[in-house]
BANUMAR-624933 format. One record per residue (C-alpha): residue in three letters; x, y, z; residue number from 1. Coordinates in nm, 3 decimals. Layout:
# residues N
[atom ALA, [X, Y, Z], NUM]
...
***
This chain:
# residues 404
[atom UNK, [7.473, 9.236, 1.711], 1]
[atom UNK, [7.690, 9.405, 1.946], 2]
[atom UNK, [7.921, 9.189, 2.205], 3]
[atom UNK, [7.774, 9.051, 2.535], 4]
[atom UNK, [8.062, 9.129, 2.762], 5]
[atom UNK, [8.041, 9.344, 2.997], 6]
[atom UNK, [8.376, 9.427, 3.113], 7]
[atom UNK, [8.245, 9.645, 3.381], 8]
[atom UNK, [8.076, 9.311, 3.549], 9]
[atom UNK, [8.401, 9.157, 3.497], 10]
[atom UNK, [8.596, 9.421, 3.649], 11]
[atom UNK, [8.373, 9.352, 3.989], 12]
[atom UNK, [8.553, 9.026, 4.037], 13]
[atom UNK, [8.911, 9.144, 4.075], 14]
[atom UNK, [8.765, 9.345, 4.384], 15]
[atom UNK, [8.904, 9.043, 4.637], 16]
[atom UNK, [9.259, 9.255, 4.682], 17]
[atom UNK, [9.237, 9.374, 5.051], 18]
[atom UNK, [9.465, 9.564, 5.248], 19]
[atom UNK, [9.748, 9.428, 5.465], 20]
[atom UNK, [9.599, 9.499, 5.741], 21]
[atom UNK, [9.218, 9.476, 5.622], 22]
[atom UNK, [9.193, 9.809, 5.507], 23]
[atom UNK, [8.914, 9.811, 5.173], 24]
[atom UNK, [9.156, 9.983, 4.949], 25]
[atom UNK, [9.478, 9.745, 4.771], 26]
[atom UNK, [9.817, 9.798, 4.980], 27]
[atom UNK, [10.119, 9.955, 4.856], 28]
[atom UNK, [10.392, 9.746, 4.829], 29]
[atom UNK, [10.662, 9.970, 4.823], 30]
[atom UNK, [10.975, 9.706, 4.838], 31]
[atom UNK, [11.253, 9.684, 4.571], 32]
[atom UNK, [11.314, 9.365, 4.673], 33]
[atom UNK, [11.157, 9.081, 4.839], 34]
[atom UNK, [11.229, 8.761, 5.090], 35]
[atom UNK, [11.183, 8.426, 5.081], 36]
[atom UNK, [11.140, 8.180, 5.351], 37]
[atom UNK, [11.348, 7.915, 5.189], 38]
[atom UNK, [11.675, 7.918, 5.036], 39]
[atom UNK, [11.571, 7.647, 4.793], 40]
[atom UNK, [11.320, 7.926, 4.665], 41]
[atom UNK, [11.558, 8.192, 4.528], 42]
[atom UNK, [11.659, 7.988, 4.244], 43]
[atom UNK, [11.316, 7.860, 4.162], 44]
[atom UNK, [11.247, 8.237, 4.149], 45]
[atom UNK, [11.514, 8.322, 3.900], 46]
[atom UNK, [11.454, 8.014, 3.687], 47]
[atom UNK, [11.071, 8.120, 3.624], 48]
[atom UNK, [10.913, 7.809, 3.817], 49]
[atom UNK, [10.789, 7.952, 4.082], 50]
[atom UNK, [10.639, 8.338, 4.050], 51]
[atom UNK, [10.328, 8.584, 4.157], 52]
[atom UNK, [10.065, 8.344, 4.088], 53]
[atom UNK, [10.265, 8.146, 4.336], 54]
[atom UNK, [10.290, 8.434, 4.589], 55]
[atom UNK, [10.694, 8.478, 4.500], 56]
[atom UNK, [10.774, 8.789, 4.421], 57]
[atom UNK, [11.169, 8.849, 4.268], 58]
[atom UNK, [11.258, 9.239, 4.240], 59]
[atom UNK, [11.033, 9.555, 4.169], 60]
[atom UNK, [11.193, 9.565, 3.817], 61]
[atom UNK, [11.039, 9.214, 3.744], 62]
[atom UNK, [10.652, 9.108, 3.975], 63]
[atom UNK, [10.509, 9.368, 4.199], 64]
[atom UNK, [10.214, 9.271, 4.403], 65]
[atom UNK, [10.062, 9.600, 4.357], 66]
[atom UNK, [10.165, 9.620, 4.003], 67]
[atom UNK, [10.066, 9.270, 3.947], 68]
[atom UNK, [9.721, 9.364, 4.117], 69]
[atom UNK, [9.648, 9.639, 3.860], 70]
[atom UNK, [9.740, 9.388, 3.616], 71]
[atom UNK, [9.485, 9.196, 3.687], 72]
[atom UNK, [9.196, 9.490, 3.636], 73]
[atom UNK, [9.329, 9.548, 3.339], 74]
[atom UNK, [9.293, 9.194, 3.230], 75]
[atom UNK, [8.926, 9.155, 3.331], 76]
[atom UNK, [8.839, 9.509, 3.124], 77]
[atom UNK, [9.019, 9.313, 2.795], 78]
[atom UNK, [8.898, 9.004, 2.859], 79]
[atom UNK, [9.259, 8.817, 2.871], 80]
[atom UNK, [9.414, 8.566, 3.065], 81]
[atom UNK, [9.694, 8.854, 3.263], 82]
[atom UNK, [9.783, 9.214, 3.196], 83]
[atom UNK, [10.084, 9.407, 3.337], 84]
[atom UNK, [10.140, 9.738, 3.361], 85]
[atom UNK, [10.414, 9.987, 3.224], 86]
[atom UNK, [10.560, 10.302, 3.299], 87]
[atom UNK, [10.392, 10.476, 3.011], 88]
[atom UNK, [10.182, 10.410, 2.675], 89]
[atom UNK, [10.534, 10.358, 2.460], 90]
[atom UNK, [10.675, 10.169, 2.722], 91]
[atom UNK, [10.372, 9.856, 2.671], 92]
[atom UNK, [10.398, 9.927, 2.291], 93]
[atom UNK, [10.759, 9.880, 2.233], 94]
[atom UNK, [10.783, 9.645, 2.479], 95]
[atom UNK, [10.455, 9.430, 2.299], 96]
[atom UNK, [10.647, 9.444, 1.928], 97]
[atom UNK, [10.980, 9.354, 2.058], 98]
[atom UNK, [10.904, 9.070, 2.243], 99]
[atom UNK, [10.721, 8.917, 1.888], 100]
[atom UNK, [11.004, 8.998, 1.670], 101]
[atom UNK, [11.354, 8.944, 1.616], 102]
[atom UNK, [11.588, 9.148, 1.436], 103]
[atom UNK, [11.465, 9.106, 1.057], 104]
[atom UNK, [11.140, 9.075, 1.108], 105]
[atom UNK, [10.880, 9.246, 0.946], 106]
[atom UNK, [10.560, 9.456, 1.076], 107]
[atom UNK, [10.231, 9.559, 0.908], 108]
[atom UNK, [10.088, 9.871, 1.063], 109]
[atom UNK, [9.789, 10.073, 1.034], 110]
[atom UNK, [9.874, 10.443, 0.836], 111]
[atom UNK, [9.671, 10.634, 1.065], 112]
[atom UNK, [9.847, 10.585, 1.418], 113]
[atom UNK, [10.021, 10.767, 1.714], 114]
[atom UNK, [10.319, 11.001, 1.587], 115]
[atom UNK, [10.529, 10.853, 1.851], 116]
[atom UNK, [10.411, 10.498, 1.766], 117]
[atom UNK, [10.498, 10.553, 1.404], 118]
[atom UNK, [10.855, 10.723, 1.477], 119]
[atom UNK, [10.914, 10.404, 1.656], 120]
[atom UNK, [10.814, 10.218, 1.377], 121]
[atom UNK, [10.957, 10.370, 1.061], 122]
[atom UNK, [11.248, 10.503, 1.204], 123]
[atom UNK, [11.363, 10.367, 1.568], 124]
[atom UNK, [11.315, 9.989, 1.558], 125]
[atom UNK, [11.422, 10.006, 1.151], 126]
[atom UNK, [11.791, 10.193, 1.294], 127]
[atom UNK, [11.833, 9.984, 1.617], 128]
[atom UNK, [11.683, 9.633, 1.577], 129]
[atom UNK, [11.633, 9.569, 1.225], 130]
[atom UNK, [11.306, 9.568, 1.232], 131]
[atom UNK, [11.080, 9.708, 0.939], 132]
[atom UNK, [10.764, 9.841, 0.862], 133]
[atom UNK, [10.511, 9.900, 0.605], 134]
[atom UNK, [10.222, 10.134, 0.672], 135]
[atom UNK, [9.872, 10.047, 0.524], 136]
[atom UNK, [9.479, 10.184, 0.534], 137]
[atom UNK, [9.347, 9.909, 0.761], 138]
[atom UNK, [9.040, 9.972, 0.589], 139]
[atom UNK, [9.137, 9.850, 0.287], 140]
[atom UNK, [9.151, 9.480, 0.365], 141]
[atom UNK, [9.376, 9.395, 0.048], 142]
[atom UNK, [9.612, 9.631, 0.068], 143]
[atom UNK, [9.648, 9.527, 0.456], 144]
[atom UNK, [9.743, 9.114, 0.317], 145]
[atom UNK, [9.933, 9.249, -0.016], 146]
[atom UNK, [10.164, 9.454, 0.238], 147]
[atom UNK, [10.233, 9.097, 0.411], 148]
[atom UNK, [10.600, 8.890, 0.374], 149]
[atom UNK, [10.744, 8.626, 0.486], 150]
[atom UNK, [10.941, 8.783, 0.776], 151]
[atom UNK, [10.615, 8.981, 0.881], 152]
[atom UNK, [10.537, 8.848, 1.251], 153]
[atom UNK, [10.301, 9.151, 1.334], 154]
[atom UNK, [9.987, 9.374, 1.208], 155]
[atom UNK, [9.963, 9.633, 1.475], 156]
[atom UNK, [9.647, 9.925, 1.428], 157]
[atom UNK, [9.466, 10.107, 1.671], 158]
[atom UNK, [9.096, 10.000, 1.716], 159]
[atom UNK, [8.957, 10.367, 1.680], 160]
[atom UNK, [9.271, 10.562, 1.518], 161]
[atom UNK, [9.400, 10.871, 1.615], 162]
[atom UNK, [9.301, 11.122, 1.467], 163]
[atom UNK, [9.087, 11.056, 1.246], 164]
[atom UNK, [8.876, 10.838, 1.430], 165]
[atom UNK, [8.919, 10.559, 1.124], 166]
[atom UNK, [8.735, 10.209, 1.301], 167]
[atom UNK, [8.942, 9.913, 1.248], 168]
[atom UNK, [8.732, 9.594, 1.183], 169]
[atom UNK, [8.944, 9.340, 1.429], 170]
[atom UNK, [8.748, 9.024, 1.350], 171]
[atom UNK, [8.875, 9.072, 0.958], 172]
[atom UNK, [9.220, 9.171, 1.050], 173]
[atom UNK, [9.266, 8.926, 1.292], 174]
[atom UNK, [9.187, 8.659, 1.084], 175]
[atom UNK, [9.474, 8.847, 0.782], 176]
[atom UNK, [9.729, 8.821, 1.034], 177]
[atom UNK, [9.642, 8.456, 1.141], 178]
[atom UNK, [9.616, 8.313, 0.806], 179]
[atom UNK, [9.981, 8.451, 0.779], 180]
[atom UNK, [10.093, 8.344, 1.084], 181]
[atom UNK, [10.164, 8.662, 1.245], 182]
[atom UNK, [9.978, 8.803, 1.557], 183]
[atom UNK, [9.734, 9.100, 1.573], 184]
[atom UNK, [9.827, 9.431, 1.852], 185]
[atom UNK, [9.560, 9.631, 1.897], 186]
[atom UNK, [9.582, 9.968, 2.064], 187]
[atom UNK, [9.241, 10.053, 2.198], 188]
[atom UNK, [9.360, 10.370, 2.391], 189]
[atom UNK, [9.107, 10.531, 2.258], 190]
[atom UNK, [8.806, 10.274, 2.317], 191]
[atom UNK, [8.874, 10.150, 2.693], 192]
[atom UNK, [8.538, 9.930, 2.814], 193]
[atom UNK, [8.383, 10.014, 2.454], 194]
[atom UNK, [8.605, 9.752, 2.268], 195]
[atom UNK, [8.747, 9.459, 2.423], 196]
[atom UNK, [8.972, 9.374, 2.081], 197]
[atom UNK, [9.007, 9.043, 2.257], 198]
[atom UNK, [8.685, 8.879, 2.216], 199]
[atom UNK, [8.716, 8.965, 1.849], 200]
[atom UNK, [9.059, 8.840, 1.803], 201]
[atom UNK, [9.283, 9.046, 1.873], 202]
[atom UNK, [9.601, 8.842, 2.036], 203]
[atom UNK, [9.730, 9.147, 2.259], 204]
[atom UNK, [9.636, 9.486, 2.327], 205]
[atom UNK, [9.804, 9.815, 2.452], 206]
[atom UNK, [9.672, 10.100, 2.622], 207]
[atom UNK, [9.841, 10.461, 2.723], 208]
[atom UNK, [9.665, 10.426, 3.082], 209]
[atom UNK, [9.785, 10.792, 3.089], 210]
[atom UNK, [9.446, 10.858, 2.846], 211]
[atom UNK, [9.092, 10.718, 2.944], 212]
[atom UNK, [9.147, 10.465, 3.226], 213]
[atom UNK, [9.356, 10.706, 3.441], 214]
[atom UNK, [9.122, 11.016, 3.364], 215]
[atom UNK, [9.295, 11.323, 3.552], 216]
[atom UNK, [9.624, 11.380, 3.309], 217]
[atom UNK, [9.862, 11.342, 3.662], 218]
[atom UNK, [10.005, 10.975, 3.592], 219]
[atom UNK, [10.212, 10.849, 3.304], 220]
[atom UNK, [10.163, 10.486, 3.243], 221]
[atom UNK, [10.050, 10.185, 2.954], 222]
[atom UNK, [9.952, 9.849, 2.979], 223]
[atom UNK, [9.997, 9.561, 2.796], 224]
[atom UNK, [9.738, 9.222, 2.798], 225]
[atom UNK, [9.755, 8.916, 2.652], 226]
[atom UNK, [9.792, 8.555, 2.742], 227]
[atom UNK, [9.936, 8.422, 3.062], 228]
[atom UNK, [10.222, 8.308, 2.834], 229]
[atom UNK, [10.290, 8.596, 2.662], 230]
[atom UNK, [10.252, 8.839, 2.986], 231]
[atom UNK, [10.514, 8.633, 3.119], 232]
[atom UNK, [10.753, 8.615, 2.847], 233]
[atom UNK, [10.769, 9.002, 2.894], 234]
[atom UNK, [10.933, 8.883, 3.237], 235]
[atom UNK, [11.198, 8.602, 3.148], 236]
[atom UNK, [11.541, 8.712, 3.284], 237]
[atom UNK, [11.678, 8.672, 2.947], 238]
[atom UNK, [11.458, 8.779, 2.679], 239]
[atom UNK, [11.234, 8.947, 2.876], 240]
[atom UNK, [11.148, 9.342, 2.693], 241]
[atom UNK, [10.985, 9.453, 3.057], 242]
[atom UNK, [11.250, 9.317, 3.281], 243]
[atom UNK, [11.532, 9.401, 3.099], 244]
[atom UNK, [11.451, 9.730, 2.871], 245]
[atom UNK, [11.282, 9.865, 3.269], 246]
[atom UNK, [11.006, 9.994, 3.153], 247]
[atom UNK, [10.803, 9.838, 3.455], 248]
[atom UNK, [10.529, 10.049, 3.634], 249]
[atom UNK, [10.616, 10.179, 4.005], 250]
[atom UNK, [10.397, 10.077, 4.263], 251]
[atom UNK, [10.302, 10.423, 4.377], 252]
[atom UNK, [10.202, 10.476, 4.023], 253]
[atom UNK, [10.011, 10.123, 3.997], 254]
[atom UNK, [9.795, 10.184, 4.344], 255]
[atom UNK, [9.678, 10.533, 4.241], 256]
[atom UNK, [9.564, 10.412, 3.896], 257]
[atom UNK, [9.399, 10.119, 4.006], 258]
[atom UNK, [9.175, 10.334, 4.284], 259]
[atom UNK, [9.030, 10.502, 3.908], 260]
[atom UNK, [8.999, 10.185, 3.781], 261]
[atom UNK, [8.666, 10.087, 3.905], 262]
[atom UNK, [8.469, 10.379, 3.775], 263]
[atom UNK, [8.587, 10.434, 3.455], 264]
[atom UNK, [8.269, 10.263, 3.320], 265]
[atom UNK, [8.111, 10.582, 3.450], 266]
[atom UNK, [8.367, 10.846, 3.329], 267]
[atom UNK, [8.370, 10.655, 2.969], 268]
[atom UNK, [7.970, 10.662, 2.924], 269]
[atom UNK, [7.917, 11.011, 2.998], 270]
[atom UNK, [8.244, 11.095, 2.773], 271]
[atom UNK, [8.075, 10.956, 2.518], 272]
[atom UNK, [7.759, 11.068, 2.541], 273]
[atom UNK, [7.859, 11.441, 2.553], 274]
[atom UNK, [8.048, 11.331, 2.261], 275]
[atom UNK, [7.764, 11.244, 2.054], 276]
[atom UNK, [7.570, 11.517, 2.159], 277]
[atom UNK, [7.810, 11.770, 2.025], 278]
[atom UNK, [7.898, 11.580, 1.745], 279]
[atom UNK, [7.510, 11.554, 1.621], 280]
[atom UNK, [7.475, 11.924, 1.688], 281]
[atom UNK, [7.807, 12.054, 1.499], 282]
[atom UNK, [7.639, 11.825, 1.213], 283]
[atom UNK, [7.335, 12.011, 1.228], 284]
[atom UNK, [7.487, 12.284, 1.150], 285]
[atom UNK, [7.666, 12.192, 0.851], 286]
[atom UNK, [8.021, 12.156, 1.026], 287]
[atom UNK, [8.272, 11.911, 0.897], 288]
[atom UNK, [8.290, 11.682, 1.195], 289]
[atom UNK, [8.414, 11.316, 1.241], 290]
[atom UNK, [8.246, 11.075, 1.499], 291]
[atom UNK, [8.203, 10.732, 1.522], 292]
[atom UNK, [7.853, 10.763, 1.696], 293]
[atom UNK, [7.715, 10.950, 1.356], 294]
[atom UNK, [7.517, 10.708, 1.118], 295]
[atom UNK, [7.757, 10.892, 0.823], 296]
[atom UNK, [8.077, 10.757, 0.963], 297]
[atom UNK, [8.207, 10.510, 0.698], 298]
[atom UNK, [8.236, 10.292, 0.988], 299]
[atom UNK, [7.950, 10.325, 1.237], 300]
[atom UNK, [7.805, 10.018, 1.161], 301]
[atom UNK, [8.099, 9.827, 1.201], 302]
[atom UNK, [8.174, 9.992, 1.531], 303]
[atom UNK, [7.856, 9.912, 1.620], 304]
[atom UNK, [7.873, 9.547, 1.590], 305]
[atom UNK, [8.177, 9.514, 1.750], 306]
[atom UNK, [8.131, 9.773, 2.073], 307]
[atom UNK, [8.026, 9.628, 2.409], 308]
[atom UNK, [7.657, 9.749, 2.504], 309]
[atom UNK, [7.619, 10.066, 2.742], 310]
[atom UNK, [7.894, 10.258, 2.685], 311]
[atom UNK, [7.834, 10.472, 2.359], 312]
[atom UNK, [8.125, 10.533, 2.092], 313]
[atom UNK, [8.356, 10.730, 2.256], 314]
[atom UNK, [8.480, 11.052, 2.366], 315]
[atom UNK, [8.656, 11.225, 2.080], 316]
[atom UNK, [8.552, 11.377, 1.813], 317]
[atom UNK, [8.759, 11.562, 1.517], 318]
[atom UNK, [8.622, 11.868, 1.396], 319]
[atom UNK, [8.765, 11.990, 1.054], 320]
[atom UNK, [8.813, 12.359, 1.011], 321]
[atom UNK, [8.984, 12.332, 0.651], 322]
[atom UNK, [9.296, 12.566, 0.789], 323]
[atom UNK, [9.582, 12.544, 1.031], 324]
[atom UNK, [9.517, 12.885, 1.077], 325]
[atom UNK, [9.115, 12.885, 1.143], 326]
[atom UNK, [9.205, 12.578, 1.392], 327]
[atom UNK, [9.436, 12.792, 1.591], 328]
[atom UNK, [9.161, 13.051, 1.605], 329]
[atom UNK, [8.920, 12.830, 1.712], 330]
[atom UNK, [9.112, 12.700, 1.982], 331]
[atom UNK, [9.241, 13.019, 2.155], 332]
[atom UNK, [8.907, 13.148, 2.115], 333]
[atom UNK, [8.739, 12.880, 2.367], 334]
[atom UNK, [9.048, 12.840, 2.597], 335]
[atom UNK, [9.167, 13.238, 2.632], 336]
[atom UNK, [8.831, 13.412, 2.577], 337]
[atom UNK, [8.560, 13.148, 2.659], 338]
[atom UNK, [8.751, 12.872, 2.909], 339]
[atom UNK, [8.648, 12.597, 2.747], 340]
[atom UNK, [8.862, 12.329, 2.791], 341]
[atom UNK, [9.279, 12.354, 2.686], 342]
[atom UNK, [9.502, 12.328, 2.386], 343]
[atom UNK, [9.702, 12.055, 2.503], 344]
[atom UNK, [9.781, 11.705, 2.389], 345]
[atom UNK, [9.659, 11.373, 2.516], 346]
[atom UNK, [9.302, 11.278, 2.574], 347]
[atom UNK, [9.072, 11.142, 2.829], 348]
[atom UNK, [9.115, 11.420, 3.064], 349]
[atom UNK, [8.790, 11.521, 3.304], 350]
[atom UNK, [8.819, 11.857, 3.084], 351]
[atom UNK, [8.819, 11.954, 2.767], 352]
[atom UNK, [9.174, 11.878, 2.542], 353]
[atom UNK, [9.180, 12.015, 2.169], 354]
[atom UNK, [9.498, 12.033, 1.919], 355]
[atom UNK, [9.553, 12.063, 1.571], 356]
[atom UNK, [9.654, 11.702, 1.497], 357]
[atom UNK, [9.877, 11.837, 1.188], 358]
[atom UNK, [10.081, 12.025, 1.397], 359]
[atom UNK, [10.114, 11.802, 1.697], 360]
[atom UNK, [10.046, 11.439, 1.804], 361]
[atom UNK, [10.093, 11.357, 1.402], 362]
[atom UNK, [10.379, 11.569, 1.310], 363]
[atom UNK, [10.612, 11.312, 1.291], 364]
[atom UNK, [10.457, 11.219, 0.977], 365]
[atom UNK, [10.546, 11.388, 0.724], 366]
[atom UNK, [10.345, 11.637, 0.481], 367]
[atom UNK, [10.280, 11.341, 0.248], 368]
[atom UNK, [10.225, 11.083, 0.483], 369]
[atom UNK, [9.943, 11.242, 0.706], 370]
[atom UNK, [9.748, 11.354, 0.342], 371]
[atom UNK, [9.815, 10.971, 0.272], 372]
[atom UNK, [9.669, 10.875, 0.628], 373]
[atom UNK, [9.409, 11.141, 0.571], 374]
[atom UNK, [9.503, 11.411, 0.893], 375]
[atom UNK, [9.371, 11.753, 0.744], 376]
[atom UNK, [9.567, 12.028, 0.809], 377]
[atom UNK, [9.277, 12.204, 0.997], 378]
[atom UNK, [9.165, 11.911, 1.191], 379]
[atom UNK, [9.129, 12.008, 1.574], 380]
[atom UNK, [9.078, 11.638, 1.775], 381]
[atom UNK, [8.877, 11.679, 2.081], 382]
[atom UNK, [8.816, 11.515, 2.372], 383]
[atom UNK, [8.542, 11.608, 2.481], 384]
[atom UNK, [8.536, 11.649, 2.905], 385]
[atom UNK, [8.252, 11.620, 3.134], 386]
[atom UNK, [8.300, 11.938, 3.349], 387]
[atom UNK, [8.017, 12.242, 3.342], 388]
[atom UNK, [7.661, 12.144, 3.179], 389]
[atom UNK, [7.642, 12.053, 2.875], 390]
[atom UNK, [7.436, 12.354, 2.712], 391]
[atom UNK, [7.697, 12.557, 2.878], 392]
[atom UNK, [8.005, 12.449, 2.670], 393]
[atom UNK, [7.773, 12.450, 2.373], 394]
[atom UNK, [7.693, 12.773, 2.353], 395]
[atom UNK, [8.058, 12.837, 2.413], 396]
[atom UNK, [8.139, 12.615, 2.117], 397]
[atom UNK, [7.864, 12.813, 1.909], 398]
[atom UNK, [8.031, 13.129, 2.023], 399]
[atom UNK, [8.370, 12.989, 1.869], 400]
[atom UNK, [8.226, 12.878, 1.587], 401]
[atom UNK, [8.047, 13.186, 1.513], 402]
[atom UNK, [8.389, 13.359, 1.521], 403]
[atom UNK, [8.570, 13.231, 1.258], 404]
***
């Protein structure tokens, strides 16, 4: 049975943020730095007693009302006790994993994953922290707790993985990485309002805000959610990953991000629904095509009993064309000749994005690794956009197709 939250109902509460000076819309707090009325207060401040819950804000490295504000809508949309925001997807990421570990620890991952989340992985935080990595199928439950040691304090996957669209089953892995003692990061970039990793265990999660929940491709920016705790562990003027690696959001940044916020219930449903349209159709017609919302996808019905009702399965689909070369065709044919959509990376875009995941977003894997993690060399991942009609870019598609 699928989930009962709604995080679009939940999102509706955080709407009590007012202007200064009554205006509907959140203010921009602009200020690097901030007063308080009391001397007594600055080292209360600095000490991590008193803080934004209390209406103390420190420095715009550290709290930001308007930062803090955002924060809170992403929070309601995972279903956590606080959420901050970063200055991009990495930023929350690296920031999440090295506030967990220590130099020496240990970290499970998913196989199929972000090329710049693996670089960080198997060859960043292994060079400059001592911190290692072994990459698994999170499909394959055994291999997942086999790959487990005694210095592992992390399983991180992505909920719907990029690119192949592989569904990780968060209730089972969550309950791996607790019996071990270690804490489950989930990366639902791909599956904002869909999945709220959360409710199903998941002890943090991670977006790239720059994807789905900012929707225009003009802002750079991640989040991170999690427990009030752990949200403001990311803060301590010590050991703090956000206050003192900087990756904070601006406030600028955190305002125009959070005025998207409230529809992306809207933008993600009728993603997804052109997404399943095309994907049905390209099936029809014998295509090689990857989609969650397809009754073939190895993990539809798991996806399906983990999703949160209303907002279909998402809005990317891969589309195999067995050849770097026939994906490259493909792809110039709808952008240059047709203008359908772009070749460009990223994903959650108002228009169309396509790339050969091979070449791109997964080339810091190597040949061997992406076979491994199953990224065909002709795959094109698309996110599918909701500009023109859809029988228009259809036909356009068909036209593509026909092509080859």
């Amino acid at each position: 049975m699928s989930n009962k939250f709604d995080p679009q109902a939940a999102l509706a509460d955080t709407r009590h943020e007012f202007g200064e000076h009554g205006g509907v819309n959140l203010s921009i707090e602009a200020s690097t730095t901030f007063t308080v009325m009391a001397a007594e207060t600055m080292p209360e401040l600095f000490s991590g007693r008193v803080g934004p819950e209390g209406g103390c804000y420190l420095y715009g490295r550290h709290f930001n009302p308007t930062v803090y504000a955002l924060g809170k809508q992403l929070a309601a949309i995972e279903n956590t006790e606080a959420g901050y925001a970063t200055a991009s997807g990495m930023g929350a990421i690296a920031a999440a994993l090295m506030q967990v570990c220590n130099a020496g620890d240990h970290i499970v991952s998913g196989n199929t994953i972000y090329g710049g989340t693996f670089a960080l992985l198997n060859s960043y935080l292994p060079a400059k922290a001592g911190v290692t990595s072994a990459f698994v199928d999170v499909t394959d439950h055994a291999s997942v707790a086999a790959a487990f040691t005694d210095k592992t304090r992390v399983l991180y996957v992505e909920s719907i993985a990029n690119p192949t669209l592989d569904v990780a089953d968060i209730p089972a892995l969550a309950k791996i990485a607790h019996d071990r003692g270690a804490v489950l990061i989930v990366d639902n970039t791909f599956s904002p309002m869909l999945l709220s990793p959360a409710n199903l265990g998941a002890d943090i999660v991670v977006h790239s805000l720059t994807k789905f929940i900012n929707g225009a491709s003009d802002i750079i920016a991640g989040g991170v959610c999690g427990t009030q705790e752990f949200i403001g562990s990311l803060m301590d003027l010590q050991l703090g990953s956000l206050m003192l690696l900087g990756s904070t959001m601006d406030a600028r940044t955190a305002f125009n991000i959070s005025m998207r916020v409230p529809h992306l219930g809207l933008r993600v449903t009728e993603h997804s629904r052109r997404a399943q349209v095309f994907a049905e159709r390209l099936l029809e017609r014998g295509e090689s095509v990857v989609y969650p919302g397809l009754a073939g996808h190895p993990q539809h019905a798991l996806l399906g009993s983990m999703i949160n009702e209303g907002y279909g399965y998402g809005g990317v689909f891969g589309l195999d064309l067995g050849t770097a070369e026939r994906a490259d065709r493909f792809m110039n044919t709808l952008q240059n000749e047709l203008g359908f959509g772009y070749m460009a990376v990223s994903l959650g875009y108002f228009d169309t994005l396509m790339s050969c995941s091979g070449q791109t977003t997964s080339s810091e894997l190597s040949e061997e690794e992406r076979r491994e993690a199953g990224i065909a060399p002709g795959l094109v991942r698309i996110s599918i956009g909701y500009t023109g009609s859809v029988e228009q870019r259809w036909g356009q598609m068909v036209t593509a197709l026909d092509r080859l």
